[in-house]
C-alpha positions in Angstrom: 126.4 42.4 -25.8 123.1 40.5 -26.4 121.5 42.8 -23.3 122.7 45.5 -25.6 121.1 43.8 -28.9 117.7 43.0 -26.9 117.3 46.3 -25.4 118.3 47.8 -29.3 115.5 45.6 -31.3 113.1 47.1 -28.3 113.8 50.4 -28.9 113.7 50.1 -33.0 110.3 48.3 -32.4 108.7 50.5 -29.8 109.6 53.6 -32.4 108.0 51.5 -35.4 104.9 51.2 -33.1 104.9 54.8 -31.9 105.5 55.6 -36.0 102.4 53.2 -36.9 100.4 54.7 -34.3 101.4 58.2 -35.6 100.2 57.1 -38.9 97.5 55.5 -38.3 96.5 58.8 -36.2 96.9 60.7 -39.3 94.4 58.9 -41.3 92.2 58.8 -38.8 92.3 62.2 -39.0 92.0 62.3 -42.3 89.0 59.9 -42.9 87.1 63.2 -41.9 87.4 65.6 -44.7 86.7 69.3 -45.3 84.6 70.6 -47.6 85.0 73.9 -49.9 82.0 75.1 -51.7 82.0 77.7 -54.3 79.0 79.1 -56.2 79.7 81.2 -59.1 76.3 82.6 -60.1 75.1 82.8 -63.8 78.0 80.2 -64.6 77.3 78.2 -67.5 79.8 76.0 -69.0 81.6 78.6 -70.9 84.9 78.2 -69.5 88.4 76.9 -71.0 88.2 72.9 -69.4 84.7 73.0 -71.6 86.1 73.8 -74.7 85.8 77.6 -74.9 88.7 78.3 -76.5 88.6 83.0 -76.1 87.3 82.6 -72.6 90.2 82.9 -69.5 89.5 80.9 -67.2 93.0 79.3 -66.4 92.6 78.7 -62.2 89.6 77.1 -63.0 90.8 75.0 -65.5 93.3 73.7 -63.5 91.0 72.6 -60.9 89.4 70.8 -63.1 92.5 68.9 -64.4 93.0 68.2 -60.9 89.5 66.6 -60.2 86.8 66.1 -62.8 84.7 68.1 -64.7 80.9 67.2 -65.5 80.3 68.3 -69.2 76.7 67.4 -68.8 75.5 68.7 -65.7 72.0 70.1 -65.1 70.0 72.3 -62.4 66.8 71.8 -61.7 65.1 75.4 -61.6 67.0 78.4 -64.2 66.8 81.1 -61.6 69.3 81.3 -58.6 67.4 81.5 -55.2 65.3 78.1 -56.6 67.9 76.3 -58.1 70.3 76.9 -54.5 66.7 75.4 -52.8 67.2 72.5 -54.5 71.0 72.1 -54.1 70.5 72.9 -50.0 67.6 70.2 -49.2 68.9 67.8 -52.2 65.1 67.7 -53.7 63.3 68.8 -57.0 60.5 71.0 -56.4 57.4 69.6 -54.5 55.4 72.9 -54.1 54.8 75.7 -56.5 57.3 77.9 -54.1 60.1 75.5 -54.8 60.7 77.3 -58.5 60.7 80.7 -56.8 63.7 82.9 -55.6 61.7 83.3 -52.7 62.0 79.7 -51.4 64.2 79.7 -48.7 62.3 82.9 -47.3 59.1 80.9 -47.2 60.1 77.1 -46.0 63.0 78.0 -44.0 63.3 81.7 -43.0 61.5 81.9 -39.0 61.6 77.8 -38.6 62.0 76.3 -35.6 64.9 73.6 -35.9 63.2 70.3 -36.3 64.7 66.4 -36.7 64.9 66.8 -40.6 67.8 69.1 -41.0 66.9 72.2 -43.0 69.6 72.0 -45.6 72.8 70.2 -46.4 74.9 72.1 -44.0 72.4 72.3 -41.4 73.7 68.2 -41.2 76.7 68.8 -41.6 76.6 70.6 -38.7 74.9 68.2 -36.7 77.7 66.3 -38.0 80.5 68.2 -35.7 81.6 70.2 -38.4 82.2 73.9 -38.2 79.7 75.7 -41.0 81.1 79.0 -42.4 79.2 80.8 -45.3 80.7 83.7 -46.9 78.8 85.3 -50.0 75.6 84.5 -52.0 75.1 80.8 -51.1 71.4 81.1 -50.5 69.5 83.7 -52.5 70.2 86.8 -50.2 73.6 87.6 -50.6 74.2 88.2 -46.9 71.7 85.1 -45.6 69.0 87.6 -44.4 65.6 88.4 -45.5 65.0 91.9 -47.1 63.9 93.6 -50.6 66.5 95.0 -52.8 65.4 98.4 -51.7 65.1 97.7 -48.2 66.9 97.8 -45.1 68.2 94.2 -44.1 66.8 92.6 -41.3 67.4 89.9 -38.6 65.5 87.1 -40.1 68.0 84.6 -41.5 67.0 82.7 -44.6 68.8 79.3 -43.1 68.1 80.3 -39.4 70.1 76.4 -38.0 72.5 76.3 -40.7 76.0 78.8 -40.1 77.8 78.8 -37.1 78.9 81.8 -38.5 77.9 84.0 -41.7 80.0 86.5 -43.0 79.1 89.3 -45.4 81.1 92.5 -45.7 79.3 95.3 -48.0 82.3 97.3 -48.1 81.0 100.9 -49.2 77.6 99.5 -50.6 76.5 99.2 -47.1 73.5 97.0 -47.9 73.9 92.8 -49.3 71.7 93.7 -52.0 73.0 97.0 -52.3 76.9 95.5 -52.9 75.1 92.9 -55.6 74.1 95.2 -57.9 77.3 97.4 -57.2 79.0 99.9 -59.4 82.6 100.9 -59.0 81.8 104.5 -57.6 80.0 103.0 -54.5 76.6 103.3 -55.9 74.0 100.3 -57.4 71.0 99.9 -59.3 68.8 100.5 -57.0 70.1 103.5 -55.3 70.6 104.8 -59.2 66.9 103.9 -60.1 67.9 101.5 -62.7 69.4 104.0 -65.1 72.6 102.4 -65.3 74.2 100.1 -68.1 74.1 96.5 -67.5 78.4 96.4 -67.6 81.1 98.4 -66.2 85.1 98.6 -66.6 86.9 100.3 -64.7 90.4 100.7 -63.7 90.2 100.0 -60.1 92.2 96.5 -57.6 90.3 93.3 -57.1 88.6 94.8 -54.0 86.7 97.5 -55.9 84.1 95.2 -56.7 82.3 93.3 -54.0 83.9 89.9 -55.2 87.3 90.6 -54.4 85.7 91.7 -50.5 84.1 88.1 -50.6 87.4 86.4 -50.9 89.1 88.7 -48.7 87.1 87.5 -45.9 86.9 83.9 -47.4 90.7 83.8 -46.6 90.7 85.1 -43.5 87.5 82.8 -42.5 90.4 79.6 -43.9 93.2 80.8 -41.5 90.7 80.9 -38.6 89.1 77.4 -39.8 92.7 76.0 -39.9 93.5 77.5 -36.0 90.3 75.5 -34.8 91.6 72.5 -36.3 87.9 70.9 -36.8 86.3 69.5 -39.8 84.9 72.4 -41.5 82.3 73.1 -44.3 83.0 76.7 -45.8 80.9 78.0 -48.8 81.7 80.9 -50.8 79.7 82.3 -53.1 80.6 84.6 -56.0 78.5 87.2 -57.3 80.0 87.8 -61.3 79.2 87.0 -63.9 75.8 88.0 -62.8 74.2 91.2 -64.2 75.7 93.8 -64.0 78.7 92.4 -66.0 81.1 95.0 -64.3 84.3 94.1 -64.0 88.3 95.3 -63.5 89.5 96.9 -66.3 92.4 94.8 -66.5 90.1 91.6 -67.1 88.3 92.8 -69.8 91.6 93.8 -71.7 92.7 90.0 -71.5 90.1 90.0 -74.6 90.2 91.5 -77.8 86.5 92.3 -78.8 86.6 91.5 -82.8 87.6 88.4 -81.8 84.8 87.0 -79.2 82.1 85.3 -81.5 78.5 85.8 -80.6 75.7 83.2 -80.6 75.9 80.7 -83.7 71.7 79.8 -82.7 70.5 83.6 -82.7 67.3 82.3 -83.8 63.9 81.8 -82.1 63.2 77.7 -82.5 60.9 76.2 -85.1 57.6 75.3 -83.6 57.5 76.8 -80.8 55.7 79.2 -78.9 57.5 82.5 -78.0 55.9 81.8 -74.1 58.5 78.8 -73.8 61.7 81.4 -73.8 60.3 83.5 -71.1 60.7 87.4 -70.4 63.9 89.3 -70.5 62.7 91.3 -67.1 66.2 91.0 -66.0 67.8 92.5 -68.1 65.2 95.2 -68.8 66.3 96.7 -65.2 68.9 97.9 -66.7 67.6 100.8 -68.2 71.1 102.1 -70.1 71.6 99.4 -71.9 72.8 100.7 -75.2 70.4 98.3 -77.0 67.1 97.0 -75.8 66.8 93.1 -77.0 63.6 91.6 -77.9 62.2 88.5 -79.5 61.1 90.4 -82.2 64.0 92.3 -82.7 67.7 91.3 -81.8 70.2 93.4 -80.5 73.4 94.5 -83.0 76.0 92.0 -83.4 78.6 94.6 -82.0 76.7 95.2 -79.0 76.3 91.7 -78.3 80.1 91.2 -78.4 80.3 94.2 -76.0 78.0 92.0 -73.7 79.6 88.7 -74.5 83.0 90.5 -73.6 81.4 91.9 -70.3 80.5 88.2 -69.3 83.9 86.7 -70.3 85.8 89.5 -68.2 83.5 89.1 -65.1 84.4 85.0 -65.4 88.1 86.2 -65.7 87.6 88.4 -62.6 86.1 85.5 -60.5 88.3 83.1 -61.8 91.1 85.4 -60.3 89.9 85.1 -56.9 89.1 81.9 -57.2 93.0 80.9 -58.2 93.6 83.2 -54.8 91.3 81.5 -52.7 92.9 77.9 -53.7 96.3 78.7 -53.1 95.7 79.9 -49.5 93.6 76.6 -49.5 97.5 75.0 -50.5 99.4 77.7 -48.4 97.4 76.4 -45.2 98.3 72.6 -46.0 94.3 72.1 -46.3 93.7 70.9 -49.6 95.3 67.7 -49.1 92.3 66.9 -47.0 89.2 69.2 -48.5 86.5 68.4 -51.0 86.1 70.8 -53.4 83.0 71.7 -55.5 82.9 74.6 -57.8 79.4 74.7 -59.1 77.3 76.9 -61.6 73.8 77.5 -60.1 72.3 77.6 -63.7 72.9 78.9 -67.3 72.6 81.9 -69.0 71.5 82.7 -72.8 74.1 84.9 -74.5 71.8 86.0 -77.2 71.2 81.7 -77.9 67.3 81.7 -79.2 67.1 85.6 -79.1 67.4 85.9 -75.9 69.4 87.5 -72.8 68.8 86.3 -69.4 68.1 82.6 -67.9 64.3 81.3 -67.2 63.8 79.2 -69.6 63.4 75.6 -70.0 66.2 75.2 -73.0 69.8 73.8 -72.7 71.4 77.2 -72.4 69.8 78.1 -69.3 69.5 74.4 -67.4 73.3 73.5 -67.9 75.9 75.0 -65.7 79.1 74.4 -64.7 80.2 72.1 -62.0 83.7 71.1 -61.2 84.5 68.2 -58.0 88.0 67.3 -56.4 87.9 64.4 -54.3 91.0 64.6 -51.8 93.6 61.4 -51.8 91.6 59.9 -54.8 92.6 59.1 -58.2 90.0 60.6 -60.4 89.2 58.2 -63.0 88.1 60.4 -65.7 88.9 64.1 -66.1 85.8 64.6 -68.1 82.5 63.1 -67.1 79.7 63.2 -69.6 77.1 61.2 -67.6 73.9 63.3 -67.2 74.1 64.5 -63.7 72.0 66.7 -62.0 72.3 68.9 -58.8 71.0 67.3 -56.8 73.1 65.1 -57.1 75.5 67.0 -54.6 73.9 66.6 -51.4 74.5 62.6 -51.2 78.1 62.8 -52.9 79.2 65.1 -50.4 77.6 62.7 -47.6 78.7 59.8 -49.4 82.7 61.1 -49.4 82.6 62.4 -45.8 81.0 59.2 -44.4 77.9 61.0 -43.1 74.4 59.2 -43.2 71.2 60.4 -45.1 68.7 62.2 -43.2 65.8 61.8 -45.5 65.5 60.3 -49.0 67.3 62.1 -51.5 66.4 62.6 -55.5 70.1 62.3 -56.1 72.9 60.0 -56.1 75.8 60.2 -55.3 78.7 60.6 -58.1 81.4 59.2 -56.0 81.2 55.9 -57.8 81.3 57.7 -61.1 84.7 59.8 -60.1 86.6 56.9 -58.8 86.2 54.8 -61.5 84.0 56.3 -64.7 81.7 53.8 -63.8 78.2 53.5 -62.1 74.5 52.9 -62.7 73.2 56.5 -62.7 70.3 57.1 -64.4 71.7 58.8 -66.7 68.8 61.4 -66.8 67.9 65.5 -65.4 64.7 67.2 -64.5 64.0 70.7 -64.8 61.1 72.9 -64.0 60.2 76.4 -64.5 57.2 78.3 -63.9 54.5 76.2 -66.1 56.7 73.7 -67.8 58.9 70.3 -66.7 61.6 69.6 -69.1 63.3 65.7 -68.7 66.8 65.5 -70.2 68.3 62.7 -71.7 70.9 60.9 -73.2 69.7 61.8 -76.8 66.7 63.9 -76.4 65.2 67.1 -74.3 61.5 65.9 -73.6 59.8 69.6 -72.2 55.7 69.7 -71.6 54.2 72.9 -70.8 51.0 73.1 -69.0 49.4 76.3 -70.9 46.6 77.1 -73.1 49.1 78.3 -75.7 49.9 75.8 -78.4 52.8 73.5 -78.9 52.3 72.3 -75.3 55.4 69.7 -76.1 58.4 70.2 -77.4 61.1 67.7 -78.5 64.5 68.2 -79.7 67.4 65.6 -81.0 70.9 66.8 -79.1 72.4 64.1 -82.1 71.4 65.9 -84.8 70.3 70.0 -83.0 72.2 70.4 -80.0 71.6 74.0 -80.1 67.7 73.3 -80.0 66.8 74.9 -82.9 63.6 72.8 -84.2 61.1 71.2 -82.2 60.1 67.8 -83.4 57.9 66.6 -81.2 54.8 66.8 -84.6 56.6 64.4 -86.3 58.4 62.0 -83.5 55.0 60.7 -81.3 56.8 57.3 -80.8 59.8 59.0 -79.0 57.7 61.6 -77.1 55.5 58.8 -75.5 58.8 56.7 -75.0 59.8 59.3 -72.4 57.0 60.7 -71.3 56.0 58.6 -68.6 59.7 59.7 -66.9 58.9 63.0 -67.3 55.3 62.7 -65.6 56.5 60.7 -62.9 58.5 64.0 -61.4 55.9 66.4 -61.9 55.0 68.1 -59.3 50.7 67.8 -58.4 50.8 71.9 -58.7 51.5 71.9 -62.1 48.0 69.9 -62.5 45.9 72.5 -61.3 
């Protein structure tokens, strides 16, 4: 009987040690997290979790619920192929090339691998993960080098980055072709820009390149799940980028009458008109019912009529979006994946008279950006600390246990998830064309280095969060108070 007894406590505790080995297995497995990337392009905060109370944006929303959303989050260039520059090598510009969309063409594009990785998922890779880029992630939306009216080529535009890269043009044929797509399989260039800059139609999710783009998202998951690796998968989404064309059935989730327009239609007191930039953009779209300038605004119906465009393209992508995380669930993956969802830069909705991004304001600096941290409680759902892109490449390191390659400009907001607390700085840069703009806590500090005059601008988010005067005449103490932050992050370019 005691024989029996011994030989029973052995058994119970060789299972409890093949258990606890089991377990401690798993989260050894798990100590190496995933990591899902999502670019929307042209996303500014204009989304439900932010307050936007007409915009749907539900799948979204709940992702944010589920991680944490940063209310103050800032690029560091306002145009896309720049600002992804920054978010891929986790620096603010150095060279005059760094605020250009062709950036990656020119310091990556036709490089030899060298020890410093070329971008964040160049070390990822190194890091025994399995890449995967679907979508606009770069700035060409298939990763290779080519005009918009040209045929694509064999140059990659992150040659050591993708173990694989996967872009399906459906009937567009071309990456840059599908970008610019319209629902009857042609796009603004093949139509020589005499098209309008929005489109509803009553077609599926897959009549638009987007709904392609998660198609082959999902199917890149289910093979990423089969070759049970750590994986990094990026998947960029094209809306609501011009052309705001979008499934009917998303822009009848909105009733027009109701979507308000800009409440700071206004150019800003005391400045120069040079400081908002050009409209080119939108110009290309030569059909435009309406042709905005500074000088003279566009109708308040037809800006609803754009407004509603840019609402029912985030509704479209949001669609996919909720798709694309619910495989993530479906595959038992999301207990163990990081997820970003980030915005690479703002857009003006008719804010300051204007259409388009490139400018150095608040409308076209801030974007979105959403982060779920896997198996961690998130301390706050809302974070309102000034972050700023670049910020990304160490938090993703920092999470997945991965050591810098280089120094950083960022930090890493890990800290600040966990527990709402950490000593970030509190601070953003931003940089366009002849101008560096320092965000902070109270203020927006901008110096432009031009002939034409105010050359500095300052504006009080307490009392003009909209921007809407500069004050910089009559507050010298305050300009020189953050000045010296602002200088130290300027570029030597911008000097001569």
């Amino acid at each position: 009987m005691v024989f029996i007894l011994k030989n029973k406590w052995i058994l119970i505790s060789l299972l409890l040690l093949v258990i606890a080995c089991e377990s401690e297995r798993q989260v050894s497995k798990l100590k190496t997290p995933n990591v899902l990337f999502i670019a929307v392009d042209d996303l500014r905060p204009e989304l439900g979790i932010y307050g936007n109370q007409v915009v749907k944006s539900p799948n979204i929303d709940q992702l944010a619920r589920e991680g944490s959303f940063f209310s103050r989050h800032y690029v560091q260039v306002p145009t896309c192929g720049a600002s992804r520059y920054s978010l891929m090598t986790g620096l603010r510009p150095r060279k005059k090339i760094h605020i250009d969309n062709r950036a990656f063409y020119s310091e990556m594009a036709n490089q030899d691998e060298k020890d410093q990785p070329e971008s964040i998922v160049h070390h990822f890779r190194r890091n025994g993960y399995t890449t995967v880029g679907v979508g606009k992630l770069s700035h060409s939306v298939d990763g290779l080098v080519y005009g918009y009216k040209e045929k694509p080529s064999d140059v990659k535009e992150m040659p050591h980055s993708w173990d694989r890269f996967i872009f399906n043009p459906g009937k567009w044929k071309t990456g840059w072709n599908a970008f610019f797509a319209y629902a009857n399989g042609e796009n603004r260039q093949s139509l020589n820009g005499l098209v309008k800059p929005y489109e509803s139609i009553d077609i599926a999710d897959n009549g638009y390149p987007d709904g392609l783009i998660l198609n082959s998202a999902v199917k890149e998951l289910k093979k990423l799940k089969a070759e049970n690796k750590p994986f990094f998968l990026g998947v960029g989404f094209f809306k609501p980028h011009l052309p705001f064309n979008a499934p009917k059935k998303y822009w009848d989730l909105y009733e027009r009458s109701l979507i308000p327009i800009a409440s700071d239609p206004l150019i800003p007191k005391n400045v120069h008109p040079k400081s908002l930039g050009k409209m080119g953009e939108f110009y290309n779209y030569k059909l435009s019912d309406e042709k905005p300038t500074l000088e003279k605004p566009v109708s308040d119906d037809y800006a609803r009529k754009l407004i509603h465009g840019y609402y029912a393209s985030i509704s479209y992508v949001d669609h996919l979006i909720g798709k694309l995380l619910k495989e993530l669930k479906a595959l038992d993956l999301d207990k163990n994946t990081l997820i970003v969802l980030w915005g690479d830069h703002g857009w003006h909705l008719g804010n300051d008279r204007k259409w388009g991004k490139h400018s150095l304001f608040e409308r076209s600096l801030k974007s979105a950006l959403i982060v779920k941290l896997p198996r961690v409680n998130h301390a706050s759902k809302e974070i309102k600390t000034i972050v700023e892109t670049v910020d990304l490449y160490p938090t993703l390191l920092d999470f997945c246990g991965i050591v810098k390659p280089y120094e950083l400009d960022g930090k890493s907001l890990v800290e600040l998830i966990q527990t709402g607390k950490s000593n970030h700085r509190n601070r953003a840069f931003g940089f366009w064309k002849n101008g560096v703009s320092l965000k902070s806590d109270r203020y927006r500090l901008t110096k432009f280095f031009r002939k034409e005059e105010p050359k500095i601008e300052l504006y009080d988010h307490l009392f003009d969060p909209e921007e809407n005067i500069n004050i910089a005449f009559d507050h010298q103490k305050t300009v020189d108070s953050l000045m010296p932050a602002l200088e130290k992050v300027t570029p030597e370019f911008y000097f001569k």
